[in-house]
C-alpha positions in Angstrom: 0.0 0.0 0.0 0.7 3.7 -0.7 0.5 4.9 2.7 1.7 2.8 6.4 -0.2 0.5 8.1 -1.0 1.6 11.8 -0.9 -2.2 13.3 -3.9 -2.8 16.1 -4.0 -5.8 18.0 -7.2 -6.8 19.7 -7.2 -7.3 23.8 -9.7 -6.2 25.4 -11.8 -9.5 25.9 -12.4 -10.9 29.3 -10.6 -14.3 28.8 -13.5 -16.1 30.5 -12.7 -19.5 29.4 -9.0 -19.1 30.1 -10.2 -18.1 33.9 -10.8 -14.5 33.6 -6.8 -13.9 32.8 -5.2 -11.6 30.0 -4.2 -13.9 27.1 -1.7 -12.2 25.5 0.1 -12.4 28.6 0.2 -16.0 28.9 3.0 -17.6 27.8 3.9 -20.1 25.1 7.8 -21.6 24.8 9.2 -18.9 27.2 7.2 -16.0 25.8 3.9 -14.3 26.0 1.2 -14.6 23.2 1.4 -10.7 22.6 5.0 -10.6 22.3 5.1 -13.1 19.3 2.1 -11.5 18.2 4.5 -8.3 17.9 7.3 -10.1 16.6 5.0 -11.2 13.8 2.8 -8.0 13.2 5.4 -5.1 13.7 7.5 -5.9 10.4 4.3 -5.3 8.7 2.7 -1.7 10.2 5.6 0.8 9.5 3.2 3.2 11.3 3.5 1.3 14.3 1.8 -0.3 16.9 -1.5 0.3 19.1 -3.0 -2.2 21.5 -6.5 -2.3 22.4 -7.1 -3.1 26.2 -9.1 -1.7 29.0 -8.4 -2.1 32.6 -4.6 -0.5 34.1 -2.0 0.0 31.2 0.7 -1.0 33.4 0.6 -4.4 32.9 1.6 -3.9 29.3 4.4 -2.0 30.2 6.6 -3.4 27.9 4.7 -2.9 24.5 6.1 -0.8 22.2 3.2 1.3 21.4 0.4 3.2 23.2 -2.5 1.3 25.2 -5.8 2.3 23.8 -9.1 1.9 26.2 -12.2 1.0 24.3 -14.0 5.3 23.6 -17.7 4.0 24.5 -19.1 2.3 27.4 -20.0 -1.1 28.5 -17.0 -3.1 27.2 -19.3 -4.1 23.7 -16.7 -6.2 22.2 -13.9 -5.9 19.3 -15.9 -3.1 17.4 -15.1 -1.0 20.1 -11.6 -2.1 20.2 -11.3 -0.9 16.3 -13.4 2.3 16.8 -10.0 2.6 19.5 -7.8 2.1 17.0 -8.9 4.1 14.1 -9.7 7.0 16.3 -5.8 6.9 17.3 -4.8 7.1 14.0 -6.8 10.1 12.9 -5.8 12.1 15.9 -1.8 10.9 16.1 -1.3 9.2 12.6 -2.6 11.3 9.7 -0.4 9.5 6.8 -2.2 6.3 8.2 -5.1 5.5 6.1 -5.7 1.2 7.1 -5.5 -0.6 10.2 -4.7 -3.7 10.3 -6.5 -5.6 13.2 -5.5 -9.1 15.2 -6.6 -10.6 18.1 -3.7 -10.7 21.0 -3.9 -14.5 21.1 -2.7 -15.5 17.6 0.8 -16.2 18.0 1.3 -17.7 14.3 0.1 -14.8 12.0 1.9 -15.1 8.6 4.3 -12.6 7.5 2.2 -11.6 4.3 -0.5 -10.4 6.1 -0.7 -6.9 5.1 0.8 -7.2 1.5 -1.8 -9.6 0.9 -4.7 -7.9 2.3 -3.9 -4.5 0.8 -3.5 -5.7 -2.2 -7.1 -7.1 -2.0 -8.4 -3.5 -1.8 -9.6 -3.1 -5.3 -13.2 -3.1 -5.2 -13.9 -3.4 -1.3 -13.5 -1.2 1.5 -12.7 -3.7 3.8 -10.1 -6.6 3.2 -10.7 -9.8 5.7 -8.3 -12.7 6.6 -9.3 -16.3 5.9 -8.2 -19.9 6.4 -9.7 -23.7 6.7 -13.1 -22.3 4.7 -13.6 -20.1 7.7 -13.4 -15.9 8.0 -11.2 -14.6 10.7 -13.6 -11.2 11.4 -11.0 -9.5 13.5 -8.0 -10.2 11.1 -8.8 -7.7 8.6 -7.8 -4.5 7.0 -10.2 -1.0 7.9 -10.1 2.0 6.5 -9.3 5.1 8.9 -12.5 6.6 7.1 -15.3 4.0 8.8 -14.5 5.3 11.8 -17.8 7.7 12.0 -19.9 5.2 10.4 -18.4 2.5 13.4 -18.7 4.6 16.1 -22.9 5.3 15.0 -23.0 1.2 14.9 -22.0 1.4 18.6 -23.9 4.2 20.0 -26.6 4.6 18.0 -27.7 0.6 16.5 -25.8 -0.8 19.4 -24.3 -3.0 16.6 -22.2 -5.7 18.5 -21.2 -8.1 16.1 -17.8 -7.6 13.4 -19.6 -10.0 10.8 -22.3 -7.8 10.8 -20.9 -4.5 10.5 -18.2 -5.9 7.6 -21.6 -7.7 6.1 -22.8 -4.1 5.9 -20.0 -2.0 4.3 -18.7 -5.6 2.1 -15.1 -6.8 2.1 -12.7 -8.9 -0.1 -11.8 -12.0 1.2 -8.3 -13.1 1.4 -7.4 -17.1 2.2 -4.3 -18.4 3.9 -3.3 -22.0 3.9 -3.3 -24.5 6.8 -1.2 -27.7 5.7 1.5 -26.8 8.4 -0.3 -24.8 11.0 -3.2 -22.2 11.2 -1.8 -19.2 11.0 -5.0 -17.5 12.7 -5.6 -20.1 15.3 -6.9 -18.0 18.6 -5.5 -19.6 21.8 -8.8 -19.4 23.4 -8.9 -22.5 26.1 -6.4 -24.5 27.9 -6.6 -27.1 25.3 -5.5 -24.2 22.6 -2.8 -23.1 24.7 -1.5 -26.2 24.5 -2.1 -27.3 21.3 -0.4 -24.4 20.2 2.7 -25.4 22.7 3.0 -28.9 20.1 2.7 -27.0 17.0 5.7 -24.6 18.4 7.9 -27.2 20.2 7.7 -28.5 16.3 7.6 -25.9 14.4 11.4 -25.4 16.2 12.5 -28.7 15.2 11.7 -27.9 11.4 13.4 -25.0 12.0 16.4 -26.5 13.6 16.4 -29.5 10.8 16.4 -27.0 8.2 19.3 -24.9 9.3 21.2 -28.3 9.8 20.7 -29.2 6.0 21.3 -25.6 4.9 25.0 -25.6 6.9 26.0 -29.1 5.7 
């Protein structure tokens, strides 16, 4: 795209089947979701980072990027998340005219994320993330411009759902493949977490095996 990505990654859900705790703060392989969600989302947003969470700031201390509570009452979901978002990058990113969204508990998002989804932008104003046959809502590509249009969903139509509101406005539908791993798998339950713990203790080896056969 033309003009830099403003990267905004989801975390303002209550984690209630993980026990009521922060998910991007739990860790997989010696790290926390959110910082691999960084590691993998940051290359990809040369405007930056923004992370969408209510509650104290504090505990995400270490993100490299500001903390954005949701701007309307009653903690309504990730719609109120992106209003977060694009409102930040009206008022602090002007050059910024997408944000790309993820949920702070996908800790294998692919590295073409961005290219790919702005490169959809032809005929849609939204560009959505796909894999398996099945739409990832909150991995997508927003124009700065729905901001007005969002924020009226909220407060006026008390529009909850992101399938809706992208059902509304249309969107081009990008897919991903999943012969090796998901790259939008959400660690949602303890059974994710640790499903996702296999895929990475061998996603490592592969790693490891390849840069055996690459120095022999």
């Amino acid at each position: 795209m033309a003009a830099p990505i403003l990267g905004l990654i989801l975390a303002g859900g209550l984690g209630r089947r993980m026990g009521g705790v922060d998910k991007p703060l739990l860790e997989l392989g010696g790290r926390t979701l959110l910082a691999r969600v960084v590691e993998r989302l940051g290359p990809q947003c040369p405007a930056g980072l923004a992370l969408s969470a209510n509650g104290d700031p504090e505990r995400f201390a270490g993100f490299p990027g500001a903390v954005l509570p949701d701007p309307v009452p009653g903690r309504p979901g990730p719609l109120a998340g992106l209003l977060a978002g694009l409102d930040f990058a009206a008022a602090h990113r002007p050059v910024v005219t997408h944000v790309l969204s993820v949920p702070g508990d996908a800790p294998f998002l692919p590295g073409d994320l961005a290219a790919r989804l702005g490169s959809a932008l032809k005929g849609a104003p939204i560009a959505l993330a796909a894999s398996g046959g099945r739409e990832h809502y909150t991995v997508a590509l927003w124009p700065v411009g729905l901001r007005d249009d969002l924020r009226r969903a909220l407060c006026e139509r008390d529009e909850r759902r992101v399938g809706a509101f992208i059902a509304r406005h249309g969107a081009a539908v990008v897919e991903w493949p999943v012969e090796t791993v998901d790259p939008f798998l959400n660690v949602n339950t303890p059974g994710d977490l640790a499903a996702a713990a296999e895929l990475t203790h061998g996603l490592n080896q592969l790693g490891r095996a390849a840069e055996g056969l690459s120095s022999a």
